[in-house]
C-alpha positions in Angstrom: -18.9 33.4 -29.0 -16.0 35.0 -27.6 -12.5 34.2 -28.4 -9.7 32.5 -25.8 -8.2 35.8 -25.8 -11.5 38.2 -25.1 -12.2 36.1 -22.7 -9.4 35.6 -20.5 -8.6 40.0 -20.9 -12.0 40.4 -19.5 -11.3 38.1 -16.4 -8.4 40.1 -16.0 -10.1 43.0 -16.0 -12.5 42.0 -13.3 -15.1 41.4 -15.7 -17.5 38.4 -16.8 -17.0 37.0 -20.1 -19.2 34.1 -21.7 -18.1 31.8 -19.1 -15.1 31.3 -16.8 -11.4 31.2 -18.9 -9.3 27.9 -18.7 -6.0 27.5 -18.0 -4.3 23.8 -18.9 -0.8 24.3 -19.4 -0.5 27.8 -20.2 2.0 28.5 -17.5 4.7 26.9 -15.5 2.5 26.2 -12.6 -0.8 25.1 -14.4 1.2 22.2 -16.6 0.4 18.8 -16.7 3.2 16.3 -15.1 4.3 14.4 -18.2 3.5 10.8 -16.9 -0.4 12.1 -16.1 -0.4 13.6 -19.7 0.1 10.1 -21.1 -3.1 8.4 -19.2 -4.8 11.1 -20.1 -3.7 11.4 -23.6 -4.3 7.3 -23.9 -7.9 7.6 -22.8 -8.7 11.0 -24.6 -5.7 11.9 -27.3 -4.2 8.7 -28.4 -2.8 11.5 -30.9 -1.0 13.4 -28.6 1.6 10.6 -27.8 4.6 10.9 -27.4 4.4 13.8 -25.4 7.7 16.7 -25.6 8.7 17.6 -22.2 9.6 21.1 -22.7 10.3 21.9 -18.7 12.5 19.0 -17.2 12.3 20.3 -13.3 8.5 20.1 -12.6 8.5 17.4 -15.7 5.7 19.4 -17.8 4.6 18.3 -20.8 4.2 20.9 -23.9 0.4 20.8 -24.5 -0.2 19.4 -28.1 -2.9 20.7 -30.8 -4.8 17.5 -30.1 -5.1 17.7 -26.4 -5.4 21.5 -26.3 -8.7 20.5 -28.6 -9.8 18.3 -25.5 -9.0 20.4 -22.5 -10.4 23.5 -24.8 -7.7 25.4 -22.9 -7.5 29.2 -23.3 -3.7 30.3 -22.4 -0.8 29.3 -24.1 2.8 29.9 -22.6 5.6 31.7 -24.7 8.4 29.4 -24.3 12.2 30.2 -24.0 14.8 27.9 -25.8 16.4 26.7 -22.4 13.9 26.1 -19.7 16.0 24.3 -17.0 19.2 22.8 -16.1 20.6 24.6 -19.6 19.0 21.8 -21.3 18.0 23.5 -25.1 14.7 22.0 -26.5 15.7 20.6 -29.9 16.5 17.1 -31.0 13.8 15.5 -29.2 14.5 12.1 -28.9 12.5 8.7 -26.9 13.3 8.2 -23.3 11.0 5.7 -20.8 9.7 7.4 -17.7 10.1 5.2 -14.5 5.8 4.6 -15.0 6.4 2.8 -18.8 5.4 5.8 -20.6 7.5 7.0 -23.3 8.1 10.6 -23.9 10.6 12.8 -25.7 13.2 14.5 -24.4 15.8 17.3 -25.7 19.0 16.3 -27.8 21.2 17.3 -24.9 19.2 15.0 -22.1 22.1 13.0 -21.1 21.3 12.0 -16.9 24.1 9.8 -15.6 23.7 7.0 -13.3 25.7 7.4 -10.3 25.4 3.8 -8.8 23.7 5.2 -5.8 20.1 4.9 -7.0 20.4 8.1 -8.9 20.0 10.0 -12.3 21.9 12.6 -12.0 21.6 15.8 -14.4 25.2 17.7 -15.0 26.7 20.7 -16.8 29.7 20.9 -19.1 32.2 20.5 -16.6 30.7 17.7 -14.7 29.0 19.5 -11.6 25.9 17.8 -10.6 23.0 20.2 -11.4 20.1 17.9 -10.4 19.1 14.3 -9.0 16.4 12.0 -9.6 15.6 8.9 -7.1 15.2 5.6 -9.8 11.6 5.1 -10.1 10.9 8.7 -9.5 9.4 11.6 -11.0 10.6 14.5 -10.8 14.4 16.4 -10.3 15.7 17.9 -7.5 18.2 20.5 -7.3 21.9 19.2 -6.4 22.2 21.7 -3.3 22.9 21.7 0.4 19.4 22.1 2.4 20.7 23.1 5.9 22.5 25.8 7.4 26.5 25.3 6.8 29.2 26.0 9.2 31.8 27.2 5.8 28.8 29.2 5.0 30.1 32.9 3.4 27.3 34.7 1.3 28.4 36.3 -1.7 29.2 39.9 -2.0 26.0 42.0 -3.5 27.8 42.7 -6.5 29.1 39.1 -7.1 25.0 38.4 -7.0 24.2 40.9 -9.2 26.8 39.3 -12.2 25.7 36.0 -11.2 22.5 36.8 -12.7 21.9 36.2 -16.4 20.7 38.6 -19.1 18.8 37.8 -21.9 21.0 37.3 -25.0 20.1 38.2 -28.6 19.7 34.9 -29.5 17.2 34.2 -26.6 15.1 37.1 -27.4 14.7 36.5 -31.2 13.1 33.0 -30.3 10.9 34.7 -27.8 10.1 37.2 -30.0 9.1 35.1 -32.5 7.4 32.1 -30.4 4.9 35.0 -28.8 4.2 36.2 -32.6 3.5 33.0 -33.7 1.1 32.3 -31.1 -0.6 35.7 -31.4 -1.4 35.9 -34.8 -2.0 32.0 -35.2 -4.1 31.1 -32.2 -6.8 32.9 -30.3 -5.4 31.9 -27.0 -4.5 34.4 -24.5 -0.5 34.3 -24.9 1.3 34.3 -21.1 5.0 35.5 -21.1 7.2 32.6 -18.8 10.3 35.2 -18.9 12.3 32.7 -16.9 15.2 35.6 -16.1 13.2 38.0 -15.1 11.7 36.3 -12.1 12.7 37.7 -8.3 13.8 35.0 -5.7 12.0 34.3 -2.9 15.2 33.4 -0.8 18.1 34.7 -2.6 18.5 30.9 -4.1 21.5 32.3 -5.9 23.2 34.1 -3.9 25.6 31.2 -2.3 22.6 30.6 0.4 20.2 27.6 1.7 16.7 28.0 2.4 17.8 28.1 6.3 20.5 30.7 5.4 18.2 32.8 3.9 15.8 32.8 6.2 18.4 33.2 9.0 19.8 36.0 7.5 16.2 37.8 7.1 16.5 38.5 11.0 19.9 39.0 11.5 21.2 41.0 8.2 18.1 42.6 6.9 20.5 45.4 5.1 22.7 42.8 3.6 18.9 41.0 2.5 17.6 43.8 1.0 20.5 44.9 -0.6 20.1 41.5 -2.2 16.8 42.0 -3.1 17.1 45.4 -4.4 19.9 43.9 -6.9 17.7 41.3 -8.5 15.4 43.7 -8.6 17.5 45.9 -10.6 18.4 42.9 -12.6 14.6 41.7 -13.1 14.2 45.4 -14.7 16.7 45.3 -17.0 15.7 41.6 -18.0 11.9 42.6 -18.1 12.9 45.7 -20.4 14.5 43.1 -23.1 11.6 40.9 -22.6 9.0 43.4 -22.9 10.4 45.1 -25.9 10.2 41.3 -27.8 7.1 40.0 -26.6 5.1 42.7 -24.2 2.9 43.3 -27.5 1.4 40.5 -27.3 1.5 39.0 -23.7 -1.7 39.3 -21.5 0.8 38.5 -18.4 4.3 37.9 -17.3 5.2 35.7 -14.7 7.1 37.7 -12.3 7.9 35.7 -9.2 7.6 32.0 -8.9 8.7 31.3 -5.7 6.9 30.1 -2.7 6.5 33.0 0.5 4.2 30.3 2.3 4.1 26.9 3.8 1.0 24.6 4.6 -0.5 26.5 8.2 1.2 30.3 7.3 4.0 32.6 5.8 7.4 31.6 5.7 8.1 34.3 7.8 7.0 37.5 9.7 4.5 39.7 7.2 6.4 43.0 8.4 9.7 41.1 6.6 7.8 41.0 3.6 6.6 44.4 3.4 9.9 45.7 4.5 11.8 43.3 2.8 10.3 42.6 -0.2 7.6 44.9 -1.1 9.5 47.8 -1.8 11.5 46.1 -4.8 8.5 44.1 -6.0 7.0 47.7 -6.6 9.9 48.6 -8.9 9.4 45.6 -10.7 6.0 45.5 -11.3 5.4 49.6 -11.7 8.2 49.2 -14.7 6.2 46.5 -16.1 2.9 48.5 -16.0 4.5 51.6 -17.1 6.3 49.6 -20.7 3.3 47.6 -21.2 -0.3 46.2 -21.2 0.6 43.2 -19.6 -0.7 42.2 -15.7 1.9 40.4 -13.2 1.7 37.0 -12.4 2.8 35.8 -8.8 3.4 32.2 -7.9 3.0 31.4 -4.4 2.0 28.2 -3.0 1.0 28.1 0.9 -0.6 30.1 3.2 -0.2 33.9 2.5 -3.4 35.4 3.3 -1.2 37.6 5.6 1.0 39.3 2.7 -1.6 39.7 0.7 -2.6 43.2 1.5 1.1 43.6 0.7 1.7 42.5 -2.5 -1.7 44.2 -3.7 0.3 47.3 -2.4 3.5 46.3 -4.5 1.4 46.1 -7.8 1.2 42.6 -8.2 -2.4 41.7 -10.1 -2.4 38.0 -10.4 -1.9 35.1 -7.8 -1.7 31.1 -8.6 -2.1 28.7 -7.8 -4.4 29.9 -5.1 -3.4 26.6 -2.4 -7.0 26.8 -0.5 -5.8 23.7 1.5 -3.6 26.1 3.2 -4.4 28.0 6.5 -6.5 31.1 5.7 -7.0 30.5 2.5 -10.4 29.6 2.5 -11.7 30.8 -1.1 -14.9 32.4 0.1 -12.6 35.1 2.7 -9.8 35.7 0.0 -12.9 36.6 -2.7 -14.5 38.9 -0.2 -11.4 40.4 1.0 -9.6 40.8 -2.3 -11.6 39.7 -5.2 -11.9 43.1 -6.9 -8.1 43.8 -6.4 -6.4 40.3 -7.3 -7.4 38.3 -10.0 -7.6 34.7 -8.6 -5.6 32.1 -11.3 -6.2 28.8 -9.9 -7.7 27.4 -6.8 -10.6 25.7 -8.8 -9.7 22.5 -8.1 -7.7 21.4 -4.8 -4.5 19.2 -6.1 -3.8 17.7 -2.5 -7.3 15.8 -1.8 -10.2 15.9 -4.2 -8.8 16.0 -7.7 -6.3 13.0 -6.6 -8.8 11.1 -4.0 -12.9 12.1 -4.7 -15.1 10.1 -7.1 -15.6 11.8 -10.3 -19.2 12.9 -8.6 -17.3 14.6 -5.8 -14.6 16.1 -7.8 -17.6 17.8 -10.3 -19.5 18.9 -7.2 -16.1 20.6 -6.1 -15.4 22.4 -9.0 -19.0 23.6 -9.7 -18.9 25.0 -5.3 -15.2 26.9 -6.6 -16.9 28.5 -9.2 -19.6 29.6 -7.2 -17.4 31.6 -5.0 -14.5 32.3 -7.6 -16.2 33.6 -10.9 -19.1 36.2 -9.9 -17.6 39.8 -11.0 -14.4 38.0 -13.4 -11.3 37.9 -12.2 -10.8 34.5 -12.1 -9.1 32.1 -14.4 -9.9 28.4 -13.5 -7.0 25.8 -13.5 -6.2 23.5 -10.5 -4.1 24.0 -7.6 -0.6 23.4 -9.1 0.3 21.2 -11.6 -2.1 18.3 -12.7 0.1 15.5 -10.8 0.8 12.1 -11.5 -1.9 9.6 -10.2 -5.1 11.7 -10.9 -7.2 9.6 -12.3 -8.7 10.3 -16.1 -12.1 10.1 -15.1 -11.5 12.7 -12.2 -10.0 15.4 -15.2 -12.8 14.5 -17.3 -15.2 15.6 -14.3 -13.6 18.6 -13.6 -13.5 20.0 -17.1 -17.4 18.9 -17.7 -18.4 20.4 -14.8 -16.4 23.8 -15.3 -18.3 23.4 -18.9 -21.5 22.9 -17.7 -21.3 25.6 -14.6 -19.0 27.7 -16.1 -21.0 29.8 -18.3 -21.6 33.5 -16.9 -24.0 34.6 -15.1 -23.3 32.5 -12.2 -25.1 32.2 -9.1 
């Protein structure tokens, strides 16, 4: 029998291993949500409570010995010390979720009720980072949404030092987490380096979504100039990273931000390979070059139409594979791409079956996305997204059985 690790380097080698690799967890974008991981952990891993919610944006709840056992999982994520809103994970301490669970939460979780139906999340000098409707579940950023009339973007080179570097301190930890989990698990270690990621719409650079997308058609120099810096940036970040943990990552997330909507692209494919492509390349040839590791690309929505693009830019992995999404039926993108990309999600759509099918439907599903997915590798099964909130247990349970029971290689 092979090990986690075999199995998942032979998917992403575009070959077939015992049976089809698992992913539960072992990235930012395969997690559980940390109110599902209590129902599930009630009804499967009464051991695994209270859970530790390592990533306090999505709400993502650090996968436990116990329910890694269950899930039988085969990708673990290297951690960093500060995950979001600079909030360090130590000093875990009880907090109630706004669904009666109890989880724990870092020292430094402090979110402050501002009378107007929110929590709000805020740095050391009292700027609002992120808010949280009362009886919700996840944070939202603290920014404007819409195009502003004061709107000035920053300078390139005010980007550029906007963007953090990994310190010492950061890289010892990271270092030392991906170790850990190399020489004490089989499981197929995944590199989050959360600096080293490019933005899909310069998030940081004093702009909107509308701003960005805006200035796409009317300043393509000014955007590329942007893009080319955090490209620059993501090298020298990817360079400290790699030179901790490349030895033993399998991948490294690279990007994840979204370059689709439901029904197609967020804009023109010709902006992407103009705009975009030409300092993915960079990121992703340095990458190759300094290490064995494959790039991981995060997009949800419909981008069957960059595709051909970012295959050209060197990217080898893309999650969560949103099938729901206009042209993305899974049967075209394995044809058209199969032995190029190596498909990480997608086995199990997040927006209708998992949440709304009978446990007979939802195992019938998953046993169809395997079908199409798995012949020839290059596919590592996890769900579209996040396991959300509201699934129920019984519908988990079915997809796991039935990628257990179909999920052996060869498949039809």
């Amino acid at each position: 029998m092979m090990t986690s690790r075999e199995r998942v380097r032979l998917a992403l080698a575009h070959q077939e291993a015992d049976r089809v690799p698992l992913d539960m967890g072992g990235t930012l974008w395969t997690g559980i949500h940390m109110d599902e991981y209590c129902e599930l952990a009630k009804t499967f891993s009464p051991g695994s409570l209270p859970p530790k919610i390592y990533e306090q944006f999505q709400m993502l709840a650090r996968i436990d010995e116990p329910m890694q056992r269950w899930l039988q999982g085969d990708v673990a994520i290297v951690e960093s010390p500060v995950m979001t809103w600079g909030l360090k994970n130590e000093g875990w301490m009880p907090w109630d979720t706004f669904r009666g669970n109890t989880v724990l939460m870092p020292g430094s979780y402090a979110p402050v009720d501002g009378g107007d139906g929110f929590l709000y999340l805020r740095d050391e000098h009292g700027t609002n980072l992120a808010l949280m409707n009362k009886g919700g579940l996840y944070y939202e950023r603290c920014c404007p949404v819409n195009m502003r009339d004061d709107f000035e973007p920053m300078s390139v080179k005010a980007f550029g030092d906007s963007i953090a570097i990994y310190t010492d301190e950061e890289l010892a930890f990271v270092e030392k987490e991906a170790k850990r989990l190399f020489n004490e698990t089989e499981l197929s270690v995944f590199g989050a380096c959360n600096k080293g990621q490019l933005s899909t719409y310069g998030l940081y650079a004093n702009c909107t979504i509308t701003d960005w997308l805006v200035l796409l058609l009317t300043e393509p120099e000014y955007t590329f100039d942007i893009l080319a810096m955090h490209a620059e940036k993501a090298v020298e970040n990817f360079r400290l990273y790699l030179q901790a943990a490349g030895r033993y990552c399998d991948a490294v997330a690279v990007s994840g931000m979204d370059y689709g909507i439901q029904n197609s692209e967020l804009f023109q494919p010709n902006i992407f390979r103009d705009q975009y492509m030409p300092n993915m390349k960079k990121i992703n040839a340095f990458i190759h070059q300094h290490s064995s590791c494959k790039t991981f690309y995060h997009s949800c929505g419909s981008i069957y139409h960059i595709l051909p693009y970012m295959i050209q830019g060197g990217v080898d992995i893309i999650n969560p594979v949103q099938t729901s999404a206009a042209c993305m039926e899974p049967e075209r993108l394995k044809k058209e791409f199969g032995d190029q990309l190596v498909f990480w999600g997608g086995g199990a759509d997040t927006q209708d079956v998992l949440p709304n099918g009978t446990p007979e439907e939802v195992y019938n599903h998953v046993k169809q996305r395997m079908e199409v997915f798995a012949p020839g590798g290059g596919f590592v099964f996890s769900p579209v997204h996040n396991l959300q909130y509201g699934v129920a247990p019984a519908n988990v349970e079915a997809m796991l059985r039935s990628l257990r029971e179909n999920g052996s290689y060869p498949i039809a």
